[in-house]
FINU-576636 format. One line per 5 residues: number of its first residue (from 1); their letters; for each residue x, y, z of N, C-alpha, C, O. Coordinates in nm, 4 decimals. Layout:
FINU-576636
NUM> a> X:Y:Z:X:Y:Z:X:Y:Z:X:Y:Z; ...
end
This chain:
FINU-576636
1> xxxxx> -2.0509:-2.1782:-0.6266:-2.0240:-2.0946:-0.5117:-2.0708:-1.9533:-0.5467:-2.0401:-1.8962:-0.6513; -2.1514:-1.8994:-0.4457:-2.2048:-1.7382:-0.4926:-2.1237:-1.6527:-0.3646:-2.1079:-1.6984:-0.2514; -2.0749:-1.5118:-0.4143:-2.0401:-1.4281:-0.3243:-2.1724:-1.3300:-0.2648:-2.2866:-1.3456:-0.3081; -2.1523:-1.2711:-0.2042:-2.2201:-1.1838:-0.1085:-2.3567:-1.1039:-0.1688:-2.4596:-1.0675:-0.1119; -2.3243:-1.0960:-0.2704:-2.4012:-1.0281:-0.3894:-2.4920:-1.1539:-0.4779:-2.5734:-1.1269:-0.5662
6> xxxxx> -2.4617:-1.2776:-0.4378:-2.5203:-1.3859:-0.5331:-2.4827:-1.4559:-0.6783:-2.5291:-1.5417:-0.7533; -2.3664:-1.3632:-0.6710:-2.2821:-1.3819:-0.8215:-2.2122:-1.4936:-0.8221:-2.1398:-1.5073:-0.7235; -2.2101:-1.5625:-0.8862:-2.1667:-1.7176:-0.9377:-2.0127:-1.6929:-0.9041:-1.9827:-1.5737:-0.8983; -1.9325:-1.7639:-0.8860:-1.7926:-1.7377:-0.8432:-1.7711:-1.8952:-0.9206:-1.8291:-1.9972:-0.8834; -1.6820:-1.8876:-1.0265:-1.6342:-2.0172:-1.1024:-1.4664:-2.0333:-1.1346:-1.4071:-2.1146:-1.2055
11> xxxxx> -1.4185:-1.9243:-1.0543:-1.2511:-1.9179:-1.0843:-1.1847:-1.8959:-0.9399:-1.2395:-1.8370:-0.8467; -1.0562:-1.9539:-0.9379:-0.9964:-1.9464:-0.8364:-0.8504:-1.8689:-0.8715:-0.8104:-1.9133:-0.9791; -0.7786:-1.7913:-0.8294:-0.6789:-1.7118:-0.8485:-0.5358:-1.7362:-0.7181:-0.5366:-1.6658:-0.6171; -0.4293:-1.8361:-0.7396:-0.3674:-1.8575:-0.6866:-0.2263:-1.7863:-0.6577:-0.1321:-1.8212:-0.7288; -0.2105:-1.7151:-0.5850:-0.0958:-1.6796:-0.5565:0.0090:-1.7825:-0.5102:-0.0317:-1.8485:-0.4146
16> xxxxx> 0.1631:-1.8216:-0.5623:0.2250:-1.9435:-0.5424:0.3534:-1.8465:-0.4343:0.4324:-1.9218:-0.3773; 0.3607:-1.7933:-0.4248:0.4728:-1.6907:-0.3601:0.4536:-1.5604:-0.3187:0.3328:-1.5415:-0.3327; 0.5066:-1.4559:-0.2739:0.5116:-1.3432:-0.2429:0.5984:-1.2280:-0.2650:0.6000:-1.1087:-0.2346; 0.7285:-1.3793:-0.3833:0.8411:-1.2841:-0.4297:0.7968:-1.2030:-0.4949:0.8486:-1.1040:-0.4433; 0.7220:-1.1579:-0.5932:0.7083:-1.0697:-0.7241:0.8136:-0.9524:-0.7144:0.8541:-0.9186:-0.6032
21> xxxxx> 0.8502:-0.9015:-0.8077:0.9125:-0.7997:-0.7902:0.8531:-0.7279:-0.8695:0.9345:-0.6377:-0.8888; 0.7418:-0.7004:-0.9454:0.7132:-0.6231:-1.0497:0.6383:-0.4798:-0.9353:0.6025:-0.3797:-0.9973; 0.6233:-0.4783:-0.8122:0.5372:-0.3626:-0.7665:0.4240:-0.2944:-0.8334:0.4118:-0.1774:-0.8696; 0.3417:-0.3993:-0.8412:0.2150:-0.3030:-0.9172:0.1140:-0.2276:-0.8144:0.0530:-0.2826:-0.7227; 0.1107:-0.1246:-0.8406:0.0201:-0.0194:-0.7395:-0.0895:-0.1067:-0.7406:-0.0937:-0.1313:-0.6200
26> xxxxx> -0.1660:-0.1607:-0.7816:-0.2965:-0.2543:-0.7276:-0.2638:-0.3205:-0.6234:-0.3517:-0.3314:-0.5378; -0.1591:-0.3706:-0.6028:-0.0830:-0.5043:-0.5631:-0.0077:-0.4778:-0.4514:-0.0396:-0.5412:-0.3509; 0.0850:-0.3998:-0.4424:0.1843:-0.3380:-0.3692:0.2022:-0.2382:-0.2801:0.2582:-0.1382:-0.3249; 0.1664:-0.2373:-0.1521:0.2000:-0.1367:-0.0997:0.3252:-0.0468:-0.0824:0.4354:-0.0986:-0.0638; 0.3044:0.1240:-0.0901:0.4097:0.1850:-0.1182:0.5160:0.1402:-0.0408:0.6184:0.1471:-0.1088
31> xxxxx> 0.5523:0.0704:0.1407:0.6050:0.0183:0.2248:0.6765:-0.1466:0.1263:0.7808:-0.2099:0.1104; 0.5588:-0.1460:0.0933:0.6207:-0.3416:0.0344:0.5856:-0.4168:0.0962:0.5070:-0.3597:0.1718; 0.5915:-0.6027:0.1409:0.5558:-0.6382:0.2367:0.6665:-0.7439:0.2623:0.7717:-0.7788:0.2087; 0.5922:-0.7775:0.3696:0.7288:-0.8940:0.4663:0.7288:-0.9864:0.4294:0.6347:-1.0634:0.4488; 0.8601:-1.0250:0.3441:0.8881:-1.1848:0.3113:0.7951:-1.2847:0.4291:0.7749:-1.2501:0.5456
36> xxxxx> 0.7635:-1.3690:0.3882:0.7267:-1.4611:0.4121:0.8474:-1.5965:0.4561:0.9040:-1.6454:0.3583; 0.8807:-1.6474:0.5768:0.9231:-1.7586:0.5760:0.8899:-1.8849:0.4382:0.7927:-1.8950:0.3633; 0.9949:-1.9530:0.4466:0.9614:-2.0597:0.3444:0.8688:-2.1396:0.4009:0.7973:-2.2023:0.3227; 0.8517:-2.1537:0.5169:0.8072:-2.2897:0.5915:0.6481:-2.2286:0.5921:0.5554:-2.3082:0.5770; 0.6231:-2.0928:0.6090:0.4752:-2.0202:0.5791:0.3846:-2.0620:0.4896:0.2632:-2.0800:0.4985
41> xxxxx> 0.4791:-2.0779:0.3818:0.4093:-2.1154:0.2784:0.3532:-2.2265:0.2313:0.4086:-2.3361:0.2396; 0.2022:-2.2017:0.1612:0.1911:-2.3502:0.0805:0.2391:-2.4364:0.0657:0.3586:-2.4069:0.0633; 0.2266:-2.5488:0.0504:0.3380:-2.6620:-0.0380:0.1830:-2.7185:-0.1045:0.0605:-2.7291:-0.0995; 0.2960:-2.7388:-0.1600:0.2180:-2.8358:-0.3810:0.1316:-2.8804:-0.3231:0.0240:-2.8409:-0.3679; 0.1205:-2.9647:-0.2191:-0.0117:-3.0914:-0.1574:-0.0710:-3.0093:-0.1317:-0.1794:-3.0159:-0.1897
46> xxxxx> -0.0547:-2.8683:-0.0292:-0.1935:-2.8259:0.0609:-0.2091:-2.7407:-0.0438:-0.3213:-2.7034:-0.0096; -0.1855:-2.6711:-0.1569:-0.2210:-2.5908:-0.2419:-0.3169:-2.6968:-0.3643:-0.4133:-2.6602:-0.4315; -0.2416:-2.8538:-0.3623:-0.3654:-2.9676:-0.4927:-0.4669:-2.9463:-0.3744:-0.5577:-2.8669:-0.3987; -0.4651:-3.0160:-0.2267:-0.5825:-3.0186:-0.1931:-0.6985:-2.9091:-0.1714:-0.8117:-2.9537:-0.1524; -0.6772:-2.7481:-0.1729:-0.7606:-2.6417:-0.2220:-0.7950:-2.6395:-0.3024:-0.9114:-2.5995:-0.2997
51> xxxxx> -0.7510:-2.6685:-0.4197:-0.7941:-2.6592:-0.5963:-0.8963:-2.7797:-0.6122:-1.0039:-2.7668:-0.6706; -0.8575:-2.8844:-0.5614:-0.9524:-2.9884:-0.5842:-1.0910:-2.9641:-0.4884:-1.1989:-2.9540:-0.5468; -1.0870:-2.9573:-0.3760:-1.2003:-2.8734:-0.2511:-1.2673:-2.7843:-0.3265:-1.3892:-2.7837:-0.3095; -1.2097:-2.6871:-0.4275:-1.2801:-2.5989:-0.4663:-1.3576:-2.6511:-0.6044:-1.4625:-2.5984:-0.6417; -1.3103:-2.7324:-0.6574:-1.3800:-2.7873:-0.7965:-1.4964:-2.8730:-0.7280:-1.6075:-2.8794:-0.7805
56> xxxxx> -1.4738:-2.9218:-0.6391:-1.5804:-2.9890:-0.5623:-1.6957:-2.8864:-0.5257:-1.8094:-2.9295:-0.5063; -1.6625:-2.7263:-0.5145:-1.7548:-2.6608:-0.4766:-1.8219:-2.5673:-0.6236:-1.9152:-2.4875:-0.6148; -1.7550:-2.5985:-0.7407:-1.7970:-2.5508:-0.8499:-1.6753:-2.4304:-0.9305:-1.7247:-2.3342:-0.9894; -1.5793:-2.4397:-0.9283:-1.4742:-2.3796:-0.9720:-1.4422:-2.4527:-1.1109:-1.4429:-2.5754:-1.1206; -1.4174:-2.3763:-1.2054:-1.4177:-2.4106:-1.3493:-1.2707:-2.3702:-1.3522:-1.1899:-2.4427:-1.4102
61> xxxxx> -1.2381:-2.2735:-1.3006:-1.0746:-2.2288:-1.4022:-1.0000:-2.1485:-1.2408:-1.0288:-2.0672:-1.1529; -0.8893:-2.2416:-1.2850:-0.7885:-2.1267:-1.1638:-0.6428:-2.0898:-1.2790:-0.6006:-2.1575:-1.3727; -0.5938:-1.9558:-1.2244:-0.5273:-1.9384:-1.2417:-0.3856:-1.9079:-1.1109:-0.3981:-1.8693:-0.9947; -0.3038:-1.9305:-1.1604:-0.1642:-1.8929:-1.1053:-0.0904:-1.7971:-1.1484:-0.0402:-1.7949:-1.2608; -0.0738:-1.6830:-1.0354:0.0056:-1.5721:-1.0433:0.0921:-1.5901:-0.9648:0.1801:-1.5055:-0.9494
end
């Protein structure tokens, strides 16, 4: 998979939640943001079937934050 620029894209970076509490200024707006319903979210299946979709498209390494 190449981005916009043509650069190889081989990692996927998963966010599993929205709790964090650590507020990192990269990350965090000074406001904060709006919980998320539970029911909003991912579940395990529709989050395997992205990871696998994406190895299908050339993804070597995901991580989970």
């Amino acid at each position: 998979m190449l981005d916009k620029k043509g650069r190889n894209i081989d990692y996927l970076r998963v966010s599993l939640t929205d709790r964090c509490n650590l507020r990192c200024i990269y990350c965090m707006p000074e406001g904060g943001v709006e919980k998320k319903c539970h029911e909003d979210i991912l579940r395990f299946e529709e989050v395997e079937k992205i990871i696998t979709a994406c190895g299908a498209l050339g993804i070597k390494k995901v991580r989970f934050t």
